[in-house]
N, CA, C and O atoms as a GROMACS GRO file, in nm:
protein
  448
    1UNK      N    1   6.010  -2.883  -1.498
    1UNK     CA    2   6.070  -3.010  -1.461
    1UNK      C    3   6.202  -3.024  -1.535
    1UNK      O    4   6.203  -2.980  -1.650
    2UNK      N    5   6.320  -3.083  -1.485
    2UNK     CA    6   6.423  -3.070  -1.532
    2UNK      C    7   6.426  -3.171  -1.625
    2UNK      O    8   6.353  -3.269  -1.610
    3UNK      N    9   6.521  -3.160  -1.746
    3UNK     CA   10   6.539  -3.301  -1.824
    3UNK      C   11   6.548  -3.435  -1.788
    3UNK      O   12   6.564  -3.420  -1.667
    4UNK      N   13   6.550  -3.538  -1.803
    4UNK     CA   14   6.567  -3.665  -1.781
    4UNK      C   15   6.700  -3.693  -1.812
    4UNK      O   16   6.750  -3.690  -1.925
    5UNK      N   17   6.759  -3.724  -1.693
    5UNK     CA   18   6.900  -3.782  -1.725
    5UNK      C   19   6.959  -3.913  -1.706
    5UNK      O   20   6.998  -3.944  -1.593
    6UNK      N   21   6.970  -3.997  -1.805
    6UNK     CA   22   7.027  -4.113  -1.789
    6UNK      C   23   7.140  -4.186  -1.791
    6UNK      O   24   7.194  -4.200  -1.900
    7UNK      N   25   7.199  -4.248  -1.675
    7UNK     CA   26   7.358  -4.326  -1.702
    7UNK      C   27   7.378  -4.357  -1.799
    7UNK      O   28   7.313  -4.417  -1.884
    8UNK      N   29   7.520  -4.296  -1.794
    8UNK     CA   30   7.604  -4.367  -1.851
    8UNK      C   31   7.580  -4.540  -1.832
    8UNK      O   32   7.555  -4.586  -1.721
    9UNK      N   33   7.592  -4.645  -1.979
    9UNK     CA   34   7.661  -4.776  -1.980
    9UNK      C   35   7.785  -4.831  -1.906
    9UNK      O   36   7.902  -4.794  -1.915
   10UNK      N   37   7.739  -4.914  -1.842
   10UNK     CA   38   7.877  -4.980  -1.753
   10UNK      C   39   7.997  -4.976  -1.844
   10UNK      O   40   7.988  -5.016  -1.960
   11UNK      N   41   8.131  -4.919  -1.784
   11UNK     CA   42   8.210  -4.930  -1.860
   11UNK      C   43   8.345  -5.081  -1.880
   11UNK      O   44   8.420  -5.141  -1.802
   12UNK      N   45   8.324  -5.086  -1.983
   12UNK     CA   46   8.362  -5.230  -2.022
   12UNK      C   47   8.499  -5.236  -2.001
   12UNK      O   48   8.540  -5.351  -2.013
   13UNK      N   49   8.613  -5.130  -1.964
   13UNK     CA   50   8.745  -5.140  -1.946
   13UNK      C   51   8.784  -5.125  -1.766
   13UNK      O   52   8.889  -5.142  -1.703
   14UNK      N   53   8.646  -5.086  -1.726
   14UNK     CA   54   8.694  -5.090  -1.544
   14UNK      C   55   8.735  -5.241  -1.539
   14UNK      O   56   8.672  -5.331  -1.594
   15UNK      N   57   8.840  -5.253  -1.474
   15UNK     CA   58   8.882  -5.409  -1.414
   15UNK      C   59   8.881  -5.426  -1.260
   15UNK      O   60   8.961  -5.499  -1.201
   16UNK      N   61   8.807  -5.372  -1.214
   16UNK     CA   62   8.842  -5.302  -1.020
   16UNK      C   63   8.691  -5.440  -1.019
   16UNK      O   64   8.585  -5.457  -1.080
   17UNK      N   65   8.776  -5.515  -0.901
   17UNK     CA   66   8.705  -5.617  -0.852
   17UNK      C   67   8.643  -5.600  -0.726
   17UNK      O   68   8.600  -5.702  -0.672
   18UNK      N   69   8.630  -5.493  -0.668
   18UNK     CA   70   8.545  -5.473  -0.548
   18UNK      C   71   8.409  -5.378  -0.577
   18UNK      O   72   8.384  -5.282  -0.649
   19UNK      N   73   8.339  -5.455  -0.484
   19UNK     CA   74   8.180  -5.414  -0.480
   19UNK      C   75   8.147  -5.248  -0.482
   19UNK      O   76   8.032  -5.213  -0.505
   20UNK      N   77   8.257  -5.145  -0.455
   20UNK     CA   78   8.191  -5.001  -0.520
   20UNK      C   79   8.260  -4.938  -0.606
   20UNK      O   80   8.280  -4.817  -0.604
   21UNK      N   81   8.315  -5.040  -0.714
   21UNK     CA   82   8.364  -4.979  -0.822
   21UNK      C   83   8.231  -4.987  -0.936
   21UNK      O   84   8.220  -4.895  -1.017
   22UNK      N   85   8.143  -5.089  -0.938
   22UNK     CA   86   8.034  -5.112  -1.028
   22UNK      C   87   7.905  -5.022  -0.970
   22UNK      O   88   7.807  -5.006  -1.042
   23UNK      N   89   7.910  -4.965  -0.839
   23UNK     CA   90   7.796  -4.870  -0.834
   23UNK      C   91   7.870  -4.725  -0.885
   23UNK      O   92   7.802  -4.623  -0.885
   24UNK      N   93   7.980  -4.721  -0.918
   24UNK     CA   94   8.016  -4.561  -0.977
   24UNK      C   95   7.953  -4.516  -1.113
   24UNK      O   96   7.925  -4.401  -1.146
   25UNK      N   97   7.932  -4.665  -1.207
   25UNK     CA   98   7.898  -4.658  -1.357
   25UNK      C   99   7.760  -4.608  -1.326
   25UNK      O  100   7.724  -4.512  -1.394
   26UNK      N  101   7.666  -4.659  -1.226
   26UNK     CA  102   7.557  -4.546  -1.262
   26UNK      C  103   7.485  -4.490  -1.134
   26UNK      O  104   7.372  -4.503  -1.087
   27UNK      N  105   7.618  -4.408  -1.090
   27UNK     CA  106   7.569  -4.291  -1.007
   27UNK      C  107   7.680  -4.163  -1.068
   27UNK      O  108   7.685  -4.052  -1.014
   28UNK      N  109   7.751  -4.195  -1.170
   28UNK     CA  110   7.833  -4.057  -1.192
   28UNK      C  111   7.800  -4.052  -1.341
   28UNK      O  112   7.798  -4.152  -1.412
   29UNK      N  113   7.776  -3.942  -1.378
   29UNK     CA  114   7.808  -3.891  -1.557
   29UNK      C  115   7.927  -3.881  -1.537
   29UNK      O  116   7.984  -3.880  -1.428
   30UNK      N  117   7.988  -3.871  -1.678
   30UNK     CA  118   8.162  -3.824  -1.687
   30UNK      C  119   8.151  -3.673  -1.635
   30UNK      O  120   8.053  -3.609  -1.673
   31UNK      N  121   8.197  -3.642  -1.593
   31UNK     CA  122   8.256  -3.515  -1.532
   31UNK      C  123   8.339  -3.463  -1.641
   31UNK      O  124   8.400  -3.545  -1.709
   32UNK      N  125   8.348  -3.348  -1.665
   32UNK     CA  126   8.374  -3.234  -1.790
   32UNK      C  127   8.479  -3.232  -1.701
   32UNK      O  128   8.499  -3.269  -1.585
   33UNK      N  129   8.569  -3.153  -1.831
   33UNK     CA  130   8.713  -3.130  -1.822
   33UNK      C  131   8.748  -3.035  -1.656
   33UNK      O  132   8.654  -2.990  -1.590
   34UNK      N  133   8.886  -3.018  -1.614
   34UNK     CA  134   8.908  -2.987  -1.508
   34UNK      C  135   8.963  -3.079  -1.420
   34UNK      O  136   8.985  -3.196  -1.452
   35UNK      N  137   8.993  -3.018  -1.275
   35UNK     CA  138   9.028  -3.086  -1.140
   35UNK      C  139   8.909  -3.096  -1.083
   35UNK      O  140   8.832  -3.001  -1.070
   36UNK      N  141   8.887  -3.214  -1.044
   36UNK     CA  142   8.832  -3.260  -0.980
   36UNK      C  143   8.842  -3.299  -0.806
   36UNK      O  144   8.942  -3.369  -0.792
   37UNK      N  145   8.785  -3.280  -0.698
   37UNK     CA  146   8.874  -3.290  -0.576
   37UNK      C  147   8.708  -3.427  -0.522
   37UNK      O  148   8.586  -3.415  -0.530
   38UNK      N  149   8.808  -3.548  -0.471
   38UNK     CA  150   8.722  -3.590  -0.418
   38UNK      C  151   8.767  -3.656  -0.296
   38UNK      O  152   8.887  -3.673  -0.277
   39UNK      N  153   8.657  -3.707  -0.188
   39UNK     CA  154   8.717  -3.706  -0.052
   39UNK      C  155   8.633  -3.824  -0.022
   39UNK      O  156   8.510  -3.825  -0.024
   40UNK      N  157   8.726  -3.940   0.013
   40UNK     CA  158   8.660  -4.039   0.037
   40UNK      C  159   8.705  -4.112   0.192
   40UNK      O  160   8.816  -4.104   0.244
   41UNK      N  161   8.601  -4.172   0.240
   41UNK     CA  162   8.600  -4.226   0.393
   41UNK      C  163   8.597  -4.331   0.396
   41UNK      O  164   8.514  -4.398   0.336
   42UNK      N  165   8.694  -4.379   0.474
   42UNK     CA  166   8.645  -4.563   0.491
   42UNK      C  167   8.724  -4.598   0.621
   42UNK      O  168   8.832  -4.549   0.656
   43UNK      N  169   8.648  -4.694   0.688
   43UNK     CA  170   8.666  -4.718   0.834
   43UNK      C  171   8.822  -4.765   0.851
   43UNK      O  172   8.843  -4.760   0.972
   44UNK      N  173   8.915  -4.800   0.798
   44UNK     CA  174   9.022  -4.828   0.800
   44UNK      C  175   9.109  -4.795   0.661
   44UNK      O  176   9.074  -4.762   0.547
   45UNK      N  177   9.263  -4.823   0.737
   45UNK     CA  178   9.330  -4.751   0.648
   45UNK      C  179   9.330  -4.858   0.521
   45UNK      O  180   9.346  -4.973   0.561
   46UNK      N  181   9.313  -4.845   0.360
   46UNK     CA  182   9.364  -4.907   0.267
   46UNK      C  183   9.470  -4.894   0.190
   46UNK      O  184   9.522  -4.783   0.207
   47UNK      N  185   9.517  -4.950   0.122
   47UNK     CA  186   9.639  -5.002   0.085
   47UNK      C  187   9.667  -4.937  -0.044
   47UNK      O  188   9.576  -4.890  -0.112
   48UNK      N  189   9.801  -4.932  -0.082
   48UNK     CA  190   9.796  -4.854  -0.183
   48UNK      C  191   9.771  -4.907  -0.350
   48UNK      O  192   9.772  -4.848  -0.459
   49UNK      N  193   9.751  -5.042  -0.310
   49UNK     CA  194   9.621  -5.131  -0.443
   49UNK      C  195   9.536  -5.084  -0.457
   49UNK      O  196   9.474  -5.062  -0.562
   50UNK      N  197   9.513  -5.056  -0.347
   50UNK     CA  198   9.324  -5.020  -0.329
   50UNK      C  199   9.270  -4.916  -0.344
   50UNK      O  200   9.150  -4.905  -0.371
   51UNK      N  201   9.369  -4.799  -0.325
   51UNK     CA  202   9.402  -4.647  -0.359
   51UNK      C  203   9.375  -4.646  -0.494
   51UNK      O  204   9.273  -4.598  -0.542
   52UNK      N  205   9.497  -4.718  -0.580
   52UNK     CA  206   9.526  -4.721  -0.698
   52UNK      C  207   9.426  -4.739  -0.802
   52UNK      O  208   9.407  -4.690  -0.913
   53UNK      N  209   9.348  -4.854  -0.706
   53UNK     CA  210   9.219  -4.906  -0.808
   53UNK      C  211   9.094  -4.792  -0.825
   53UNK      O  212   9.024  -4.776  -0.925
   54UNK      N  213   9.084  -4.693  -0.652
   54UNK     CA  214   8.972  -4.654  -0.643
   54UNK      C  215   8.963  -4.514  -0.744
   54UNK      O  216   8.866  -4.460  -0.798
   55UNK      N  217   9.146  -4.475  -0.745
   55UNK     CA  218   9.199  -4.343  -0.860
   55UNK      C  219   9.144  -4.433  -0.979
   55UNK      O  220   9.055  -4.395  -1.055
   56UNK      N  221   9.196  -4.535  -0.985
   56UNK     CA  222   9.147  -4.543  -1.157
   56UNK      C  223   8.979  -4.554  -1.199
   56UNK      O  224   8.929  -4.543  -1.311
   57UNK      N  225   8.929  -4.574  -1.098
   57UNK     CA  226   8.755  -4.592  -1.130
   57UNK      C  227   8.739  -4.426  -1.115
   57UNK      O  228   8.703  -4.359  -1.211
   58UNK      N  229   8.761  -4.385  -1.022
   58UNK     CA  230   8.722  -4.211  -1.040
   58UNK      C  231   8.763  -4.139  -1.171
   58UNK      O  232   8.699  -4.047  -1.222
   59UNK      N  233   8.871  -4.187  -1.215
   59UNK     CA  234   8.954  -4.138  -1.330
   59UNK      C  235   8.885  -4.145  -1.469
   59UNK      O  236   8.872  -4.053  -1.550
   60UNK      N  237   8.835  -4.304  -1.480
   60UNK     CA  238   8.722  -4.340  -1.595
   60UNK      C  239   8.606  -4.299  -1.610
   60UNK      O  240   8.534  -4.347  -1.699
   61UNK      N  241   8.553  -4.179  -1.506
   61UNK     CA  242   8.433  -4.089  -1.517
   61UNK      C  243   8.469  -3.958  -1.571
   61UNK      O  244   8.374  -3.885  -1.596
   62UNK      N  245   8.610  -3.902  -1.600
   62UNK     CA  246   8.628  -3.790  -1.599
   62UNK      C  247   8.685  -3.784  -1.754
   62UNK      O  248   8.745  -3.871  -1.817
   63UNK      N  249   8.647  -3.654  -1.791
   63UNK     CA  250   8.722  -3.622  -1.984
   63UNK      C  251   8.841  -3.654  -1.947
   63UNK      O  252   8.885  -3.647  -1.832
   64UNK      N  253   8.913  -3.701  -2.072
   64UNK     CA  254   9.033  -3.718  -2.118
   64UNK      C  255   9.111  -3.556  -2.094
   64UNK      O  256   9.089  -3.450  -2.153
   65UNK      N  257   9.210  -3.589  -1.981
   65UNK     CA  258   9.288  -3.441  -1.949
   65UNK      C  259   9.238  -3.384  -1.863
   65UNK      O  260   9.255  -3.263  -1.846
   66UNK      N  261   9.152  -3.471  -1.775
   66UNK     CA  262   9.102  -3.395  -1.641
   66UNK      C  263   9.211  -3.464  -1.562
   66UNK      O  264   9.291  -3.543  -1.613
   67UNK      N  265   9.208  -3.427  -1.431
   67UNK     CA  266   9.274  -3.436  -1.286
   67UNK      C  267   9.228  -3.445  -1.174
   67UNK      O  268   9.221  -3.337  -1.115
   68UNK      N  269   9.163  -3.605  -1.075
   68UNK     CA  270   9.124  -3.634  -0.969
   68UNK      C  271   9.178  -3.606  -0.850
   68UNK      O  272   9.212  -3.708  -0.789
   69UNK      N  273   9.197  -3.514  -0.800
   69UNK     CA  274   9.254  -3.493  -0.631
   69UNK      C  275   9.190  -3.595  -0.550
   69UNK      O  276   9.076  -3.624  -0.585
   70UNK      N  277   9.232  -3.648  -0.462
   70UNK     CA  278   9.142  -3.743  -0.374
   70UNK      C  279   9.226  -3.751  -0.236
   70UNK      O  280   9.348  -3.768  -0.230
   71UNK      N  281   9.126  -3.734  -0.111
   71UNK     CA  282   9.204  -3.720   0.005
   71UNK      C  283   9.099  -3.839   0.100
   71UNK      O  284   8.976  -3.849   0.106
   72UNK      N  285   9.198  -3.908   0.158
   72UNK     CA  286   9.134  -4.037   0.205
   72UNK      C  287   9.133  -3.970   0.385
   72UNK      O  288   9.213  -3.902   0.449
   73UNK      N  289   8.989  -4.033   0.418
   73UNK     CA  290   9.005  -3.994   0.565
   73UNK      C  291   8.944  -4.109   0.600
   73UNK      O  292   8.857  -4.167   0.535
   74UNK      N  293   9.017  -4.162   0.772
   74UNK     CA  294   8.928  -4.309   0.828
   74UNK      C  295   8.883  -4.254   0.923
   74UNK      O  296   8.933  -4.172   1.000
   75UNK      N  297   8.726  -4.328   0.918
   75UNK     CA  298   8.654  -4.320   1.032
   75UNK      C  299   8.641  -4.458   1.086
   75UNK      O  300   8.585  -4.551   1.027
   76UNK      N  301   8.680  -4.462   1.165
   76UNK     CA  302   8.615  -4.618   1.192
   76UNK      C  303   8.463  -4.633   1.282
   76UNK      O  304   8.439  -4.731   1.352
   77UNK      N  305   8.392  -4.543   1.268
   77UNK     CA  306   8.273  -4.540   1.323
   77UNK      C  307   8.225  -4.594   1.208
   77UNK      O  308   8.116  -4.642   1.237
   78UNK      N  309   8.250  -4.612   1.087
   78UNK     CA  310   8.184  -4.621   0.956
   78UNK      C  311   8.155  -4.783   0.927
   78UNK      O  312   8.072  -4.819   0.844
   79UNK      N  313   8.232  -4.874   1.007
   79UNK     CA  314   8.239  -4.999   1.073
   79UNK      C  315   8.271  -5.089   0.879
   79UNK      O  316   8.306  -5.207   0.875
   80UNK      N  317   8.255  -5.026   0.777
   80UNK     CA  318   8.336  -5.095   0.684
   80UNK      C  319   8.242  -5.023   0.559
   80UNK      O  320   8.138  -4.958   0.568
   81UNK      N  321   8.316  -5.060   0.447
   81UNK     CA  322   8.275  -4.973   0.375
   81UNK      C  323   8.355  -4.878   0.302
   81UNK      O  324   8.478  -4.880   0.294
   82UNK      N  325   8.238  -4.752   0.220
   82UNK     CA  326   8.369  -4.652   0.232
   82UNK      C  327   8.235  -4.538   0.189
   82UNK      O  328   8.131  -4.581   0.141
   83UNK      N  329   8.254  -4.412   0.210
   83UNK     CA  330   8.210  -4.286   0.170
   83UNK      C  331   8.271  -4.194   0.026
   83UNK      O  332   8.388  -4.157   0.016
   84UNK      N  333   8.174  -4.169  -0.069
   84UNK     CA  334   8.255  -4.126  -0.160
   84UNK      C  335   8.182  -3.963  -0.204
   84UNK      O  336   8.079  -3.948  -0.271
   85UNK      N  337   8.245  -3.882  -0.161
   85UNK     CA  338   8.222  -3.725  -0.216
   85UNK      C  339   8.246  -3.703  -0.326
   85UNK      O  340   8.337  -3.784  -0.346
   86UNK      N  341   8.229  -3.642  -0.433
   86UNK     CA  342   8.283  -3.572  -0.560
   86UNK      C  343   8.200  -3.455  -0.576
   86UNK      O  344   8.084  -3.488  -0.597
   87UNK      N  345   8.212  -3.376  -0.575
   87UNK     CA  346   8.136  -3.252  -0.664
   87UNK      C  347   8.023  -3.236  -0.563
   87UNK      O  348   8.032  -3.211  -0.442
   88UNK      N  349   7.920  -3.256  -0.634
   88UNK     CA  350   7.768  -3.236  -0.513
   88UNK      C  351   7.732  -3.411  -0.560
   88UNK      O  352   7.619  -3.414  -0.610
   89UNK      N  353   7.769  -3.491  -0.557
   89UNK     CA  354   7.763  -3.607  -0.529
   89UNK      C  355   7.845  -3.693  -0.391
   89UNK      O  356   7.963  -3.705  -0.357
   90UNK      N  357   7.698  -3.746  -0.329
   90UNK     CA  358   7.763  -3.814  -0.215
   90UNK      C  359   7.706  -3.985  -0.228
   90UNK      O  360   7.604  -4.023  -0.285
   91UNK      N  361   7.789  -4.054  -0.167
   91UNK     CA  362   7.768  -4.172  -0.220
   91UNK      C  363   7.813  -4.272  -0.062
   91UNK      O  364   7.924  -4.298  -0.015
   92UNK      N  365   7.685  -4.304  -0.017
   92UNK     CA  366   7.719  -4.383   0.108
   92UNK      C  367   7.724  -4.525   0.081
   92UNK      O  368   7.632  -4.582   0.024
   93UNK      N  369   7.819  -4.578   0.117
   93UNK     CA  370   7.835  -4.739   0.096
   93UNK      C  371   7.878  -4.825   0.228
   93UNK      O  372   7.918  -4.941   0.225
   94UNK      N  373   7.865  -4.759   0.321
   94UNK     CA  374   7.922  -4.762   0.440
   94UNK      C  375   7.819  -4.892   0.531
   94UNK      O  376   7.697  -4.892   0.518
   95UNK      N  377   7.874  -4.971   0.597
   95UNK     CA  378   7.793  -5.065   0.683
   95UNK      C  379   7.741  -5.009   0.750
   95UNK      O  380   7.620  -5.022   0.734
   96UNK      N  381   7.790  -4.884   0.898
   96UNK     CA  382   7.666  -4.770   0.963
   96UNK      C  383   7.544  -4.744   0.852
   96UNK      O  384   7.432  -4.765   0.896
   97UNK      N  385   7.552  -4.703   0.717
   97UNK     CA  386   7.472  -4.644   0.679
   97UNK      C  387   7.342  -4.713   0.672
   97UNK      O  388   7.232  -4.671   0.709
   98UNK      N  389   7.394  -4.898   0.582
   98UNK     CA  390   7.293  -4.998   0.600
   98UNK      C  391   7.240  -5.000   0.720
   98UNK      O  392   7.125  -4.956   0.729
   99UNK      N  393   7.315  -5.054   0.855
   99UNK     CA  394   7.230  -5.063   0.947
   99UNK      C  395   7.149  -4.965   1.012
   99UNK      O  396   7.081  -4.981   1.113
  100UNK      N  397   7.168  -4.823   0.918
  100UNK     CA  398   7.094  -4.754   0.963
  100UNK      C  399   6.966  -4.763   0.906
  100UNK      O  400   6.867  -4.752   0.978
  101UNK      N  401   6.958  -4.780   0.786
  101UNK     CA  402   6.856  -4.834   0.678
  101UNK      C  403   6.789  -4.956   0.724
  101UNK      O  404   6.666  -4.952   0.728
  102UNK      N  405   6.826  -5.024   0.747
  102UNK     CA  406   6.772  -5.153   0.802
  102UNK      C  407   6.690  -5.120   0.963
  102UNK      O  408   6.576  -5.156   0.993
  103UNK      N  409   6.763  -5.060   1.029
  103UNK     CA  410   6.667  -5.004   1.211
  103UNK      C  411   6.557  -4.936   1.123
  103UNK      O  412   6.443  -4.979   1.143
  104UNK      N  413   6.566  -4.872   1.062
  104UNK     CA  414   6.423  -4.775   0.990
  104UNK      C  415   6.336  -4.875   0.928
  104UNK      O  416   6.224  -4.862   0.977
  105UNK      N  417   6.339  -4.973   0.837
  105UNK     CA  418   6.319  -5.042   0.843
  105UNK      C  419   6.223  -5.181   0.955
  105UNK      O  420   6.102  -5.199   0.956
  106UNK      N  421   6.296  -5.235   1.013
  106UNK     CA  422   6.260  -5.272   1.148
  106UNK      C  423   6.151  -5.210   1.208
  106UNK      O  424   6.041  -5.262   1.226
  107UNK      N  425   6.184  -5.101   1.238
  107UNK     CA  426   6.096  -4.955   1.346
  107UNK      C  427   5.946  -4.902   1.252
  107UNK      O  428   5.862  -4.829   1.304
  108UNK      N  429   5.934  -4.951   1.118
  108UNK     CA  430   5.798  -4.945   1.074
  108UNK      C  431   5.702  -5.020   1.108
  108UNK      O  432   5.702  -5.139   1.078
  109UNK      N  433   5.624  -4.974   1.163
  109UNK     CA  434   5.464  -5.075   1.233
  109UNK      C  435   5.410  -5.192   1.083
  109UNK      O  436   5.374  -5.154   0.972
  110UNK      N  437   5.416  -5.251   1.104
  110UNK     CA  438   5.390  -5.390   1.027
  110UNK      C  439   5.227  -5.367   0.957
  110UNK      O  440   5.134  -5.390   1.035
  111UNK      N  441   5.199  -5.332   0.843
  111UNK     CA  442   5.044  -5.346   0.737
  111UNK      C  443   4.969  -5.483   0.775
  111UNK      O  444   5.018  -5.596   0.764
  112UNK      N  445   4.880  -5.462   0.809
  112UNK     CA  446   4.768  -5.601   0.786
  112UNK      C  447   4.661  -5.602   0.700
  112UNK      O  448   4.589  -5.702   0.691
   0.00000   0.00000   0.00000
């Protein structure tokens, strides 16, 4: 059985005010030194605030002297949201994904 691995503590210097900057603190360890390439999806195009903010939350997972590549692609099938790749981490935050979660959901025969 593999070790037990536990998050990282929320980090107290992220200032990123949107809803998937606080699920990064505990779905990523810091990532060891290096480039990093990550590829993120979101149903429309964002802005380069929003860019800026999402580099700096990826950035605060990685050693001091690493390097985030990040290549933005829109789907708008993704209906809002955003998709976040890094490494062998995938991270769905996407409204398709909920309502896909939710029909499964729904579609379970009801316990009595």
């Amino acid at each position: 059985m593999p070790p037990k691995v536990s998050a990282p503590p929320p980090n107290p210097t992220l200032t990123c005010d949107c809803f998937f900057c606080a699920s990064f603190s505990s779905l990523f360890l810091p990532i060891s030194s290096g480039e990093i390439f990550a590829e993120i999806t979101v149903a429309d195009e964002i802005s380069a605030a929003q860019k800026k903010s999402l580099e700096k939350s990826l950035g605060s997972f990685m050693s001091k002297g690493s390097k985030v590549s990040i290549s933005y692609t829109v789907k708008p099938e993704i209906l809002g949201g955003l998709i976040v790749d890094v490494g062998d981490k995938h991270i769905n935050m996407s409204i398709l994904s909920r309502i896909q979660q939710l029909q499964q959901v729904l579609n379970q025969p009801i316990a009595m």
